[in-house]
C-alpha positions as CSV (number, residue, x, y, z in Angstrom):
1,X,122.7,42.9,197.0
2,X,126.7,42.5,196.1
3,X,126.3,39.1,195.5
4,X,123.0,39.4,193.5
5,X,125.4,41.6,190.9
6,X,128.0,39.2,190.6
7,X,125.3,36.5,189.9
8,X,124.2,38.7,187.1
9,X,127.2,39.3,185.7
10,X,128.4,35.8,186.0
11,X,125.5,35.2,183.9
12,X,126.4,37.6,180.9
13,X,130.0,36.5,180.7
14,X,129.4,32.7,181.4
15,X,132.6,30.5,181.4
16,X,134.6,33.7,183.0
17,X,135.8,35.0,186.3
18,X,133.8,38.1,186.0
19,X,136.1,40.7,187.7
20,X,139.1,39.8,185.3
21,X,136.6,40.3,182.8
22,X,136.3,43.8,183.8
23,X,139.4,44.8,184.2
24,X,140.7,43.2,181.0
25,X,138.1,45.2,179.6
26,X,139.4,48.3,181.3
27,X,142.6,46.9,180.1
28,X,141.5,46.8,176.9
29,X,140.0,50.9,176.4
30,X,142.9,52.1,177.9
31,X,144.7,50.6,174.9
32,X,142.2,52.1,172.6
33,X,143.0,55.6,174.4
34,X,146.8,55.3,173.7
35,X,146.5,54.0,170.3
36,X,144.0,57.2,169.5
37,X,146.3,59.2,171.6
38,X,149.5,58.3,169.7
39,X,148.9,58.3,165.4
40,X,151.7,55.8,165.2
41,X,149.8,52.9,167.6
42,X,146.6,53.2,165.8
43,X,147.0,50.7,163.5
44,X,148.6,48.6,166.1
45,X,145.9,45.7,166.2
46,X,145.7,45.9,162.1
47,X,149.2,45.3,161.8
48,X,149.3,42.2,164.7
49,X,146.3,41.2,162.6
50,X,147.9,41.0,159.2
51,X,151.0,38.6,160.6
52,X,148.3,35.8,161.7
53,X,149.2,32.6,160.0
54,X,152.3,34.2,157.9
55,X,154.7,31.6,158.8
56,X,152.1,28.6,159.1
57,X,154.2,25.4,157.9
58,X,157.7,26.3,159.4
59,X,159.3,25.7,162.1
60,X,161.3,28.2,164.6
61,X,163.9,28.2,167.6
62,X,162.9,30.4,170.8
63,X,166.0,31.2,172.1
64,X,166.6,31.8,175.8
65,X,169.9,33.2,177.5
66,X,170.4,30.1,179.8
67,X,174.1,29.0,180.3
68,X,173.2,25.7,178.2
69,X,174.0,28.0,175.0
70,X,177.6,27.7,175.6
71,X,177.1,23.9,174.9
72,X,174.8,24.7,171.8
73,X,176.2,24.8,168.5
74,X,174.8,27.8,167.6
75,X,176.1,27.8,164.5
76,X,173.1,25.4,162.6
77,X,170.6,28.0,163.1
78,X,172.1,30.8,160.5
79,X,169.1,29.5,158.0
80,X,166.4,29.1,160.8
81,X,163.7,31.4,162.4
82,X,165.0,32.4,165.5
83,X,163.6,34.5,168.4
84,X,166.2,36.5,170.5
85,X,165.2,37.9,173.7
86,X,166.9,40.3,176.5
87,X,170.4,40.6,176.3
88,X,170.8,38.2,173.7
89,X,172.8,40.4,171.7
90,X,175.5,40.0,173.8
91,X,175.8,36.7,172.0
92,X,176.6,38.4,168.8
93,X,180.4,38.3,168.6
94,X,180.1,34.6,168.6
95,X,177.4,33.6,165.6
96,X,177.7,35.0,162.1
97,X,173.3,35.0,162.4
98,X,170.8,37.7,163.4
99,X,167.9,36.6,165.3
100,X,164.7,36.7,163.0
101,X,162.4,38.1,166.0
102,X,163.3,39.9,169.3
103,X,161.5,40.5,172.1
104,X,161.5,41.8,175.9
105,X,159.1,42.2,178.2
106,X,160.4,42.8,181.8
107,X,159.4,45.9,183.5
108,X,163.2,46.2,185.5
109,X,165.4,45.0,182.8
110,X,164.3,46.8,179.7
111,X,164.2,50.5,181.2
112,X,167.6,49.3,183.0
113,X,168.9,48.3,179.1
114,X,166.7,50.6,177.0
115,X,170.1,52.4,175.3
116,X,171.4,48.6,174.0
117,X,167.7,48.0,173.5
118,X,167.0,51.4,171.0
119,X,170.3,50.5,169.4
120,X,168.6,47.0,167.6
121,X,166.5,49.2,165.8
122,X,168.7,50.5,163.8
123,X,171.4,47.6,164.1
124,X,169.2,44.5,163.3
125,X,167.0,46.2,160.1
126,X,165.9,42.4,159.2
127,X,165.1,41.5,162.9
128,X,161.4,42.1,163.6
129,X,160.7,43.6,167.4
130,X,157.7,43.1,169.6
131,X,157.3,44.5,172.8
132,X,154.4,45.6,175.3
133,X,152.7,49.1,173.7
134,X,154.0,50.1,177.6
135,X,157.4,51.0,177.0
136,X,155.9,52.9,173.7
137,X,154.0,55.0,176.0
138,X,156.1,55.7,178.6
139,X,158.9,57.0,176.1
140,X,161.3,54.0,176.9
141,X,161.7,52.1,174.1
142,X,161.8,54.0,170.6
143,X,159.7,52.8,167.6
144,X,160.6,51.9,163.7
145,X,159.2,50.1,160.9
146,X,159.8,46.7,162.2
147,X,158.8,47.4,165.2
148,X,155.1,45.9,166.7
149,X,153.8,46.9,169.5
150,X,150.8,44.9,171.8
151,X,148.3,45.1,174.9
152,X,149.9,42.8,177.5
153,X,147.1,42.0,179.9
154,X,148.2,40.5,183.4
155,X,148.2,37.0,183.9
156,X,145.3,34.9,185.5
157,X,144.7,32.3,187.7
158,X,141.1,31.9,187.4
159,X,140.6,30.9,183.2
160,X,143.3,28.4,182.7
161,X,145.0,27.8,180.2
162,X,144.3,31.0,178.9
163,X,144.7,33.1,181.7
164,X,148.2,32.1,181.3
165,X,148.5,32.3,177.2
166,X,146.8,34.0,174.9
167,X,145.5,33.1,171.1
168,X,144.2,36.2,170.5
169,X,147.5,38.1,169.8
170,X,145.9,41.5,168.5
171,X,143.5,41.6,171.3
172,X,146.0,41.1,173.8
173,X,149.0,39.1,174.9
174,X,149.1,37.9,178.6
175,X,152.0,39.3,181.0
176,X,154.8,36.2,181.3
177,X,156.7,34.7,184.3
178,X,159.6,34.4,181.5
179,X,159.8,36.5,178.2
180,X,160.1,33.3,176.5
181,X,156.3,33.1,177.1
182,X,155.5,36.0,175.6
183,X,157.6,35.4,172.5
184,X,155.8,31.2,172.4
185,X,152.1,33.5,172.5
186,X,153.6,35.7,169.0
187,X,154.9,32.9,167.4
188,X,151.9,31.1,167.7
189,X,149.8,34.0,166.1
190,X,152.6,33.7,163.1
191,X,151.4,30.3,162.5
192,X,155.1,28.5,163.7
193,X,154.5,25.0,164.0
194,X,156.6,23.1,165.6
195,X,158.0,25.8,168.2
196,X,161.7,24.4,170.0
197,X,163.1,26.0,172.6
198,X,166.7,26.2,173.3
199,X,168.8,28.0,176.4
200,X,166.0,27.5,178.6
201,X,167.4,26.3,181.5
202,X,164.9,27.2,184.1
203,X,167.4,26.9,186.8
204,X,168.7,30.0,189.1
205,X,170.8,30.6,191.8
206,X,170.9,34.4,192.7
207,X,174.6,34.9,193.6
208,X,175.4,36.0,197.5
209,X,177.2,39.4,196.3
210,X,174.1,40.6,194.9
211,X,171.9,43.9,196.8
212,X,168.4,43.8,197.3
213,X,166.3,46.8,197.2
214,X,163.2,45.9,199.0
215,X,162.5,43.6,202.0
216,X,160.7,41.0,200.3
217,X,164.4,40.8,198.7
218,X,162.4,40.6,194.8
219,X,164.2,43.4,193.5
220,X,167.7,43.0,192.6
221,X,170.7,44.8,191.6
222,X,174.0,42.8,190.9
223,X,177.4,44.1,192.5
224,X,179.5,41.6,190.6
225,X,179.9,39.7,187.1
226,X,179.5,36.4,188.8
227,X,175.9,35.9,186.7
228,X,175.6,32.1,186.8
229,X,172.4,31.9,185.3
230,X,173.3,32.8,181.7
231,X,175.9,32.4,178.9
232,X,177.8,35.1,179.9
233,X,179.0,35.8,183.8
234,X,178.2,39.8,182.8
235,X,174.8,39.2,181.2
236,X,173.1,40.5,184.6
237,X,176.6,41.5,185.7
238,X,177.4,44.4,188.3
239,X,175.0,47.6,188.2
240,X,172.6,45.3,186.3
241,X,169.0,44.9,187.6
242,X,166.6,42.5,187.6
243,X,163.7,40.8,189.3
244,X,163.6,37.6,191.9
245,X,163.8,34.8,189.1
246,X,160.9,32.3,190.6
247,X,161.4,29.2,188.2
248,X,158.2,27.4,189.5
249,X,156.3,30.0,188.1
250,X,157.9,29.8,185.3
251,X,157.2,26.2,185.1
252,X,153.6,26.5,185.4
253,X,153.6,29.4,183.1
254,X,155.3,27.0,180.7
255,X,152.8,24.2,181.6
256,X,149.4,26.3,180.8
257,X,151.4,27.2,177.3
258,X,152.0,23.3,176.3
259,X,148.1,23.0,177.4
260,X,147.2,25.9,175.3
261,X,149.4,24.7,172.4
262,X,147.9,21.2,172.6
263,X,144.6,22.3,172.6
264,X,145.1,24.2,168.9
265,X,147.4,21.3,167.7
266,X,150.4,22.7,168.0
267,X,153.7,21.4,169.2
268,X,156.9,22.4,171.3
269,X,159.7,20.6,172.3
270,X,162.6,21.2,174.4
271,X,165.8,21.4,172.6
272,X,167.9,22.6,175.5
273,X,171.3,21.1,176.2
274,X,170.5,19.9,179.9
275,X,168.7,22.4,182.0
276,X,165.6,21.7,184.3
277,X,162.6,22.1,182.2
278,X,160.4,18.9,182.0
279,X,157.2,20.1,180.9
280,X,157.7,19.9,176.9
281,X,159.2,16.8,175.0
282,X,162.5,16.4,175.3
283,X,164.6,16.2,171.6
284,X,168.5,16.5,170.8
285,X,169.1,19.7,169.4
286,X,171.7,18.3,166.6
287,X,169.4,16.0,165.3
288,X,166.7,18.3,164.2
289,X,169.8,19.3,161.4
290,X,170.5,15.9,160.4
């Protein structure tokens, strides 16, 4: 009888892996809940919705927080839209520039940074925010005018590329193996064509003096500022917590987005100063200023 079921249902959602179809959609009501629930989030898909296309015919610069920044002259991208993510702003004493965009997604860094976080709001007026409606809902991250809010939807395995990336920015945004994911699925939506990414090294090394929380050793707290894995030795520096890094998740997360891209015409390149990721073109950062 089971498997007569999924036959039918296979049959009214053809071309999709029926059970992630069902719990997207679950996915999807209990967004419609909170954003009834909460007045403020009600409008949520309307305003995603009214940013489609506003930035077709420019480029922008995804910024990671890889230790390649501290060979980037940071400096050429004071007239240029950039997207800041994490702890970026720890960058701040050294560029005279504001990121353009911010975002953060990770479930153990941005409760563990949620004061610094809060403080943008108020600190970066220009600097628009997008984040998972999540952290709206469960009171960690404050809202404001520039502030947008989306369904993140976990990733899947079974619809590829788009298990992996979403085009459908007000309907949902898929869960990342790197918050530079997330921020390529916005940018997209803005209309951002070409996309480069810079400080995305893609290459960890958890340090020895670091504390594990669980057995699987996936949860980590840092006991030292010996962070080797970003511009600053402090950046997930002692105290700080964080998840298991993974990079070859990252990579194939990074390869369904370049298939995704392709497929709408869009293109990103790699800008990084060294660094391990292959999957994008490969172009010298300080000639896309000459």
């Amino acid at each position: 009888m089971r498997s007569y079921i999924k036959i039918i249902l296979n049959r009214l959602f053809p071309g999709r892996y029926v059970w992630d179809h069902i719990y997207e959609t679950g996915q999807e009501l209990k967004w419609a809940w909170n954003s009834y629930a909460d007045q403020s989030l009600r409008r949520c898909r309307l305003r995603l919705a009214s940013l489609k296309g506003k930035y077709r015919g420019h480029r922008c610069f995804i910024m990671g927080n890889g230790p390649s920044l501290n060979a980037t002259p940071l400096n050429k991208l004071s007239d240029e839209y950039v997207w800041g993510v994490n702890r970026c702003y720890l960058l701040f004493d050294r560029i005279s520039w504001r990121p353009t965009f911010y975002s953060a997604v990770d479930t153990r860094v941005v409760p563990d940074n949620a004061e610094e976080i809060n403080a943008l709001f108020t600190a970066l007026t220009t600097t628009t925010f997008f984040f998972p409606l999540k952290f709206r809902v469960e009171r960690i991250l404050n809202s404001a005018a520039n502030t947008y809010w989306y369904n993140e939807i976990s990733i899947s395995d079974k619809c590829l590329p788009d298990g992996h990336f979403s085009t459908n920015v007000p309907r949902l945004v898929r869960s990342a193996r790197t918050v530079t994911i997330a921020a390529m699925q916005v940018a997209v939506h803005l209309g951002f064509n070409p996309i480069y990414l810079i400080g995305c090294d893609t290459a960890y090394k958890v340090p020895k003096t670091s504390h594990f929380e669980d057995k699987d050793q996936h949860l980590i707290v840092a006991t030292h500022d010996d962070d080797c894995n970003h511009f600053t030795s402090d950046y997930f520096g002692s105290g700080k917590k964080y998840h298991q890094p993974h990079p070859e998740r990252m990579v194939f997360g990074y390869e369904q987005a370049n298939r995704a891209c392709n497929r709408l015409g869009i293109q990103i390149f790699n800008a990084t100063v060294g660094g391990e990721l292959e999957v994008f073109p490969r172009i010298e950062f300080e000639s896309l200023f000459e």
